[in-house]
C-alpha positions as CSV (number, residue, x, y, z in Angstrom):
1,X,3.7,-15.3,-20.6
2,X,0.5,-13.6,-20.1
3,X,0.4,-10.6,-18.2
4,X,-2.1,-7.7,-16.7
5,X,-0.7,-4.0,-15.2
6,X,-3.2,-2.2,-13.9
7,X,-2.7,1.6,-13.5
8,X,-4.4,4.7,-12.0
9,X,-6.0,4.1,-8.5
10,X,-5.8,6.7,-6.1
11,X,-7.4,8.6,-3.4
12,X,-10.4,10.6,-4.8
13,X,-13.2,12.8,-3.0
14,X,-16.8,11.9,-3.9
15,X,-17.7,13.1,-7.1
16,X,-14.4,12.9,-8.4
17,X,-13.3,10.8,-11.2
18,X,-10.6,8.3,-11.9
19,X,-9.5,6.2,-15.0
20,X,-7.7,3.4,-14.3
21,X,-5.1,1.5,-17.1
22,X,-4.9,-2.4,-17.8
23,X,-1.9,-2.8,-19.8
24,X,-1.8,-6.5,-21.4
25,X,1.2,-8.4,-23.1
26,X,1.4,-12.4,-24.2
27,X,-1.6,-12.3,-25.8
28,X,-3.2,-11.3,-29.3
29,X,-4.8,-8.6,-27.1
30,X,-7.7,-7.9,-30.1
31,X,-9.0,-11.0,-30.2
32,X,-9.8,-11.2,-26.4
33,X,-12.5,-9.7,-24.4
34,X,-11.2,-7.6,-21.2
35,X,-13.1,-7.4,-17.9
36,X,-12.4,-5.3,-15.0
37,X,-13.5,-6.8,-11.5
38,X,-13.5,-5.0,-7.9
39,X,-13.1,-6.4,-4.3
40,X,-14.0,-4.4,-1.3
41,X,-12.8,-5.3,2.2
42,X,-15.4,-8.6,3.8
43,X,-16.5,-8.6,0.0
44,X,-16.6,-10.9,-2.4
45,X,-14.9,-9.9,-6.4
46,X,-17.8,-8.6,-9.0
47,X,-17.7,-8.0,-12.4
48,X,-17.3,-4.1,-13.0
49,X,-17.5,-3.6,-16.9
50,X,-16.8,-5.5,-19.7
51,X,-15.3,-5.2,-23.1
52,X,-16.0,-7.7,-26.1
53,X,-12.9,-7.6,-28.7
54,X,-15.5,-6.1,-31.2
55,X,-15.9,-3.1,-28.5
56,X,-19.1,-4.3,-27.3
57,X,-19.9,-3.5,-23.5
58,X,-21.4,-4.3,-20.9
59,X,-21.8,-2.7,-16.9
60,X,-22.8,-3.8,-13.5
61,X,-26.0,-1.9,-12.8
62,X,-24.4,0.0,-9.5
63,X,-22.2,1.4,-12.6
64,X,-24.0,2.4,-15.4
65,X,-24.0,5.9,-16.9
66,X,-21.1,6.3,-13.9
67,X,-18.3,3.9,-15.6
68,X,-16.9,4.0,-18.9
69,X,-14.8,0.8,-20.2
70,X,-12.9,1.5,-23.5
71,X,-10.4,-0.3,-25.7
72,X,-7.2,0.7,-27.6
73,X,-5.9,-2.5,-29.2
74,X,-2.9,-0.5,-30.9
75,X,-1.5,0.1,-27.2
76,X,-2.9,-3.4,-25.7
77,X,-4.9,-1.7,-23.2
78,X,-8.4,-1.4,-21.3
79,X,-9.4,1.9,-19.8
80,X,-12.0,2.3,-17.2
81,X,-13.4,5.5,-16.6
82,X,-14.8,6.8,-13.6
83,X,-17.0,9.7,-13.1
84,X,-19.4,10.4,-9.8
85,X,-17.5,8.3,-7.6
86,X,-19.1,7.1,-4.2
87,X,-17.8,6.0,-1.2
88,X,-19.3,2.7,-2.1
89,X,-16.8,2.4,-5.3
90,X,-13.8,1.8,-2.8
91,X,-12.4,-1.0,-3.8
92,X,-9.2,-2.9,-5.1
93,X,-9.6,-2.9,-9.0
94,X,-8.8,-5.9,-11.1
95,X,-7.9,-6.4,-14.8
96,X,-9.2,-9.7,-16.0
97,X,-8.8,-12.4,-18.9
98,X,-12.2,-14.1,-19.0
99,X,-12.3,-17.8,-18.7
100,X,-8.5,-17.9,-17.8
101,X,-6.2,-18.1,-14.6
102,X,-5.2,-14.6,-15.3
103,X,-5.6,-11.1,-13.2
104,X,-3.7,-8.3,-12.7
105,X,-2.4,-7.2,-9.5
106,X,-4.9,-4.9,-8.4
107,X,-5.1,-1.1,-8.6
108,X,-6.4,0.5,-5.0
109,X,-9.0,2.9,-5.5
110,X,-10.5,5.1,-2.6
111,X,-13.3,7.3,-2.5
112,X,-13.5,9.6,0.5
113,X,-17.1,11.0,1.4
C-alpha cells in the first residue's frame, strides 16, 4: 500500500522559513520522482518543485532561489525547503507520486505578513 506523510507546516511570519517532510512507504522510493504541489483557498493545485530519482530538479518560477526540494532515499523522504516566505506561499502543501492516484494528506502552511 502506497503511502505519502507530509510533515512541517506551521504558522510562519514573512521572511521566515519552513521545511516541510514527505515521508513515503510501498514503494521502491529511489526509483521514483517526488513532487510537492500547493492549493490555496478559490485556487486551483500547482506544481511547487520537483525531484527526479537521479536528484534532478526542477521549480515553479514564483519559487525559485526561494524553495529548496531535496532527497534522502535512505530515509524514503522529500524535503522542501522554504526560505523568504510571502503571504502569497499560504497554502495546503501536497506530497505527490507523479502519474499516479497518490497524494499525501496535506501539510497547512501560513504565512502572516
Amino acid at each position: 500500500q502506497v503511502q505519502l506523510v507530509e510533515s512541517g507546516g506551521g504558522l510562519v511570519q514573512a521572511g521566515g522559513s519552513l521545511r516541510l517532510s514527505c515521508v513515503a512507504s510501498g514503494i521502491t522510493f529511489s526509483s521514483h520522482r517526488i513532487e510537492w504541489h500547493r492549493q490555496a483557498p478559490g485556487k486551483q493545485r500547482d506544481m511547487v518543485a520537483g525531484i527526479s530519482s537521479g536528484g534532478s530538479t526542477n521549480y515553479a518560477d514564483s519559487v525559485k532561489g526561494r524553495f529548496t526540494i531535496s532527497r534522502d532515499n535512505g530515509k524514503n523522504t522529500v524535503y522542501l525547503q522554504m526560505n523568504s516566505l510571502k503571504p502569497d506561499d499560504t497554502a495546503v502543501y501536497y506530497c505527490n507520486l507523479p502519474y499516479t492516484k497518490y497524494w499525501g494528506q496535506g501539510t497547512q502552511v501560513t504565512v502572516s505578513s
